[in-house]
C-alpha positions as CSV (number, residue, x, y, z in Angstrom):
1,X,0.7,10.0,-20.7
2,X,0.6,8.6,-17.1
3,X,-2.9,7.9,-15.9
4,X,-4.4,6.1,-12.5
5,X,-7.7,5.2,-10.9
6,X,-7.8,4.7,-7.2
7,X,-10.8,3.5,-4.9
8,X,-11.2,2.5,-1.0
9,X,-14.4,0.6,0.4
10,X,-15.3,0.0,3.6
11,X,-15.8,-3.8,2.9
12,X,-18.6,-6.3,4.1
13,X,-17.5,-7.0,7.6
14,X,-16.0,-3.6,9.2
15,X,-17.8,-0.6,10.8
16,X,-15.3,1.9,9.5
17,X,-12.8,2.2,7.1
18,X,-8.9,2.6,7.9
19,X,-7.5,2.6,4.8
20,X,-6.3,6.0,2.8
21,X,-5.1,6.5,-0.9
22,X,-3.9,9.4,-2.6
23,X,-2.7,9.7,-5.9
24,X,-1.3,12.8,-7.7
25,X,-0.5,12.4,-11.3
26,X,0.8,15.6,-11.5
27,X,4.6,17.1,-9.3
28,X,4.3,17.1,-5.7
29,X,7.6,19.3,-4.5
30,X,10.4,17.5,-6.3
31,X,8.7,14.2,-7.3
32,X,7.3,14.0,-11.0
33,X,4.3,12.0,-9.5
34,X,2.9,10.2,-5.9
35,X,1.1,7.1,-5.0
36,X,0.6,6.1,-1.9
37,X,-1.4,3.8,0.0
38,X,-1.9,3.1,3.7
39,X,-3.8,1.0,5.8
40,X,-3.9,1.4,9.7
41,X,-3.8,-1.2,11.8
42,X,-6.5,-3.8,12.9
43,X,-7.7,-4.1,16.3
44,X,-6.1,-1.1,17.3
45,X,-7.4,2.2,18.6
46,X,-7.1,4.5,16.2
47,X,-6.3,2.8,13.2
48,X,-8.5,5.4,10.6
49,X,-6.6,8.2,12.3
50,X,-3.2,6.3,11.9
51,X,-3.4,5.5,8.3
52,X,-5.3,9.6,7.4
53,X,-2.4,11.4,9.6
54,X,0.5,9.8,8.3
55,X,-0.6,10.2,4.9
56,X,-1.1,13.9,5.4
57,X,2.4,14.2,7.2
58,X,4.0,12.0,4.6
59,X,2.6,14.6,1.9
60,X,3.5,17.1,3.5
61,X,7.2,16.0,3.4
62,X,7.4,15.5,0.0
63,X,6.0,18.8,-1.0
64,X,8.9,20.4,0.7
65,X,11.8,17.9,1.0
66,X,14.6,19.6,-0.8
67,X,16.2,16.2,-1.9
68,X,15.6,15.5,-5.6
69,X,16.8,11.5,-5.0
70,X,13.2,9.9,-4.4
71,X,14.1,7.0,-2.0
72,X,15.8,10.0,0.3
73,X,11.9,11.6,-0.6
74,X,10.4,8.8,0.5
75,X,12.9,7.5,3.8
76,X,12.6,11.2,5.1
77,X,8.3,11.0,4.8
78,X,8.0,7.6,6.6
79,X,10.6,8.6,9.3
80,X,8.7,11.8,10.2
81,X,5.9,9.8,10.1
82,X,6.9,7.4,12.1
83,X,7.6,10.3,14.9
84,X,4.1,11.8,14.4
85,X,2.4,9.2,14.8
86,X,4.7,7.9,17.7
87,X,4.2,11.2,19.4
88,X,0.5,11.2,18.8
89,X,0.1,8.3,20.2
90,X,1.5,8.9,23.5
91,X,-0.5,12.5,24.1
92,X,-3.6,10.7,23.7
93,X,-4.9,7.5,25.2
94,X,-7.5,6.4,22.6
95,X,-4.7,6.8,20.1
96,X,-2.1,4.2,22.3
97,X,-0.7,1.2,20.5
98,X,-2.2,3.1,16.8
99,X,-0.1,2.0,13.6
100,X,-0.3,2.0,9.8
101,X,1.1,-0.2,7.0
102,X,2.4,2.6,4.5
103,X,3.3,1.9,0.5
104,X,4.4,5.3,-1.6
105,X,5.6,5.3,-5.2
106,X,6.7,7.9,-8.1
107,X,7.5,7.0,-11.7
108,X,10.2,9.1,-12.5
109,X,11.4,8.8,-16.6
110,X,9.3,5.6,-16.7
111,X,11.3,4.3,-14.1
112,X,9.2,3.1,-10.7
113,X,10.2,4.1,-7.5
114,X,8.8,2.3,-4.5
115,X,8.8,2.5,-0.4
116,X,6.8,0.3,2.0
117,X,6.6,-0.8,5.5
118,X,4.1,-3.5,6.4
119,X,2.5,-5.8,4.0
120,X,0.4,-3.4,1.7
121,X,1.9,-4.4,-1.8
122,X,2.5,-3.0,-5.0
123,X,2.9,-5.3,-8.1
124,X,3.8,-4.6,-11.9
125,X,1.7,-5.9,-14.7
126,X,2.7,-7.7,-17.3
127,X,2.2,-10.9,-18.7
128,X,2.0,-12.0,-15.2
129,X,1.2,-10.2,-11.6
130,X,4.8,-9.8,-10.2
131,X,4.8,-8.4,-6.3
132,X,7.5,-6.0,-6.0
133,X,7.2,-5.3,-2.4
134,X,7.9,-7.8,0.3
135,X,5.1,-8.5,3.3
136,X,6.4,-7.7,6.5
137,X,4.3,-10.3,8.3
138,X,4.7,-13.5,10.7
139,X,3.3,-15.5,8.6
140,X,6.2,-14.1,5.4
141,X,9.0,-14.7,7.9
142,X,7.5,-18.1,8.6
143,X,7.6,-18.5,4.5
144,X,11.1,-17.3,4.2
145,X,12.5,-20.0,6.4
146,X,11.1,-22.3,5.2
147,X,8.0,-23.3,8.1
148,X,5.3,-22.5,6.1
149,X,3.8,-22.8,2.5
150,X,2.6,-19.6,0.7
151,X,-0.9,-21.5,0.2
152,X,-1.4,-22.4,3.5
153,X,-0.3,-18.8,4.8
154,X,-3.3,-17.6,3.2
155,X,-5.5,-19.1,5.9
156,X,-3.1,-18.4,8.8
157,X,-4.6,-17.8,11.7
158,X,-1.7,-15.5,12.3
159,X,-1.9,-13.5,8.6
160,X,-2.5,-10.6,10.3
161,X,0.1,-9.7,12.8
162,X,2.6,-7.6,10.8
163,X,6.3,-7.2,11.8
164,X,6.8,-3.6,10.5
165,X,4.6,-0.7,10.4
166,X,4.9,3.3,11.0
167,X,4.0,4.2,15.1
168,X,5.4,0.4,16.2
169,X,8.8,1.1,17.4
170,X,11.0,4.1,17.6
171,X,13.1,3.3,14.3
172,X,11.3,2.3,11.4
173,X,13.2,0.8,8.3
174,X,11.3,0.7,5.3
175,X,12.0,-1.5,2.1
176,X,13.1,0.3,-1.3
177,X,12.9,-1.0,-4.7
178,X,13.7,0.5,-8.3
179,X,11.8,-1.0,-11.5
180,X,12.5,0.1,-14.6
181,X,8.8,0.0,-16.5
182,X,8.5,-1.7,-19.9
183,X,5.9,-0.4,-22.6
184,X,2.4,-2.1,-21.9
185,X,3.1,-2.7,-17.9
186,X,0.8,-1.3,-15.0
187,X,1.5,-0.7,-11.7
188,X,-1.1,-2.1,-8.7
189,X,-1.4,-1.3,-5.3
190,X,-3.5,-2.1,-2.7
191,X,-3.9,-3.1,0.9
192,X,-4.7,-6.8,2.1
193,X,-8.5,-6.6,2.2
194,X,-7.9,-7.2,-1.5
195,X,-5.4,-9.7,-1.3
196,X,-6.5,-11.8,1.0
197,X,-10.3,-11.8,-0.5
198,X,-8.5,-12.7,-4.4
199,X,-5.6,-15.2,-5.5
200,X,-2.7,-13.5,-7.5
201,X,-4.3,-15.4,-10.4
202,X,-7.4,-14.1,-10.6
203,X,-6.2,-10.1,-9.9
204,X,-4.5,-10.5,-12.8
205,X,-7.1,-12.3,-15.1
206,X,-9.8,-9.3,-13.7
207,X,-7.5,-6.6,-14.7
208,X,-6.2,-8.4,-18.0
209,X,-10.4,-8.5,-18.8
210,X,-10.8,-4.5,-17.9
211,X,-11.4,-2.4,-20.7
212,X,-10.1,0.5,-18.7
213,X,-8.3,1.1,-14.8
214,X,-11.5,2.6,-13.4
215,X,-13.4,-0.5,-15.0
216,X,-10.8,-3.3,-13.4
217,X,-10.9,-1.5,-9.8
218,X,-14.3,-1.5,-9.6
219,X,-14.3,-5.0,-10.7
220,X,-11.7,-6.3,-8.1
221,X,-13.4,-4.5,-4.9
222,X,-17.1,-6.0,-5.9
223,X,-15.4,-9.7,-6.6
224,X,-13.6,-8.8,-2.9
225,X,-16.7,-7.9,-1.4
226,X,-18.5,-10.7,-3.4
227,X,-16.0,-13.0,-1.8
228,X,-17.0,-12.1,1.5
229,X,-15.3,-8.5,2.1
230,X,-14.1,-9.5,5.3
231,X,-11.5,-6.1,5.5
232,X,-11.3,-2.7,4.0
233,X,-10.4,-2.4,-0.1
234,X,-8.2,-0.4,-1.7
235,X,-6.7,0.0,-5.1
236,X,-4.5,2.0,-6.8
237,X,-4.0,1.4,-10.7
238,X,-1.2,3.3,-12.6
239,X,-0.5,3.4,-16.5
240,X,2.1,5.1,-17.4
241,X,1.5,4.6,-20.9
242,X,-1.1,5.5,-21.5
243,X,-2.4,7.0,-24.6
C-alpha cells in the first residue's frame, strides 16, 4: 500500500512562505496517484501566488485530461500553467516578472513517473540518495561544462538564478523521467530550502534513521532550520510499499 507524508515551513529567514505541496494518494482523473511540489520564485513579486495558482491549475488539468499516458498528463498541466500564470502576470502589476519551479509525479504499477521545470528535485531511496531530476540552474549548466565543481556550486553566489521555470518565457519545456521502483525504495521531493540547508549525505542518513515518513520530515526541516533555515522547506515522502 502506497503511503506519503508531506510538510512546508516557512524557514528561519523569510516573511512568508512560497512554496506549495499536494499530495493525493488516492486517483486524480486518470492518474492512479499525484505529487507535486512547487516553489515560486525568490525576489519576485508574487512568488506565493505563483507557486499556489499553478498548483491549483495544474490539478485542475489532471482531474480532467482525457489522456491516460502520464507524461502527456503532466506536459499538458505545466503548459496550461505556464499560460496562466503568463497571463496573470501581465493583468496585474504586482504579479509582473512572478514564476514557480514545478516538480509532479504518479506511481503508476510501481512504476514512477516524473515532470519538473526548475531545480526542485525528486530523488529515489535506496541504498543511496539518487536525484532523478536535473537542476535547471546557472550554477548546473556551469557544472555540466565543466566550469564548476558540484561542491563549490553549493556556495555560489549565483545558486539561485534558475534557467527554467513556469511564467518565464512563452514556451516552457519541462524534463520527463520514468523509474521503475524496486521493493524497499522511497521516493523524496522537496524544494531547495532543503537542499541547500543539508548535504545528499546527511538527507539520506536522517531518513535511513526515521522510524517512519512523518518522523524523517519532520527531522530534515528542524535539522534545515537548525542549520540556519535560510529559505522555505518542503518535503514530500512516498512509500509505495508500504505495509
Amino acid at each position: 500500500m502506497l503511503k506519503s507524508f508531506s510538510i512546508t515551513d516557512i524557514g528561519k529567514k523569510r516573511t512568508s512562505n512560497q512554496d506549495l505541496v499536494f499530495t493525493s494518494e488516492t486517483p486524480m482523473g486518470n492518474l492512479p496517484n499525484l505529487f507535486l511540489l512547487a516553489d515560486g520564485m525568490g525576489g519576485y513579486n508574487g512568488g506565493d501566488f505563483a507557486s499556489a495558482y499553478s498548483a491549483e491549475v495544474a490539478k485542475a488539468v489532471v482531474l480532467n485530461c482525457h489522456e491516460d499516458n502520464p507524461r502527456k498528463i503532466f506536459e499538458t498541466a505545466i503548459e496550461i500553467a505556464n499560460t496562466e500564470i503568463r497571463r496573470k502576470a501581465k493583468e496585474t502589476v504586482e504579479l509582473d516578472s512572478m514564476g514557480t519551479t514545478m516538480v509532479m509525479a504518479t506511481i503508476v504499477d510501481l512504476v514512477l513517473q516524473v515532470a519538473n521545470v526548475g531545480d526542485s528535485r525528486l530523488y529515489v531511496i535506496s541504498d543511496e540518495l539518487r536525484q532523478i531530476t536535473n537542476d535547471h540552474s546557472y550554477v548546473e549548466e556551469m557544472i555540466k561544462v565543466g566550469s564548476l565543481d558540484r561542491q563549490s556550486a553549493r556556495n555560489h553566489p549565483q545558486k539561485n538564478i534558475i534557467t527554467r521555470a513556469i511564467g518565464a518565457d512563452d514556451e516552457i519545456e519541462p524534463d520527463f523521467f520514468t523509474v521503475k521502483l524496486k521493493k524497499g525504495q522511497k521516493v523524496l521531493m522537496c524544494s531547495d530550502g532543503l537542499t541547500n540547508m543539508i548535504e545528499d549525505d546527511d538527507i539520506f542518513k536522517i531518513i535511513k534513521e526515521s522510524k517512519s515518513l512523518e518522523e524523517a520530515g519532520l527531522n530534515l526541516v528542524r535539522t534545515a532550520n537548525d542549520n540556519g533555515g535560510k529559505d522555505n522547506v518542503s518535503v514530500i515522502l512516498i512509500d509505495p510499499f508500504a505495509d
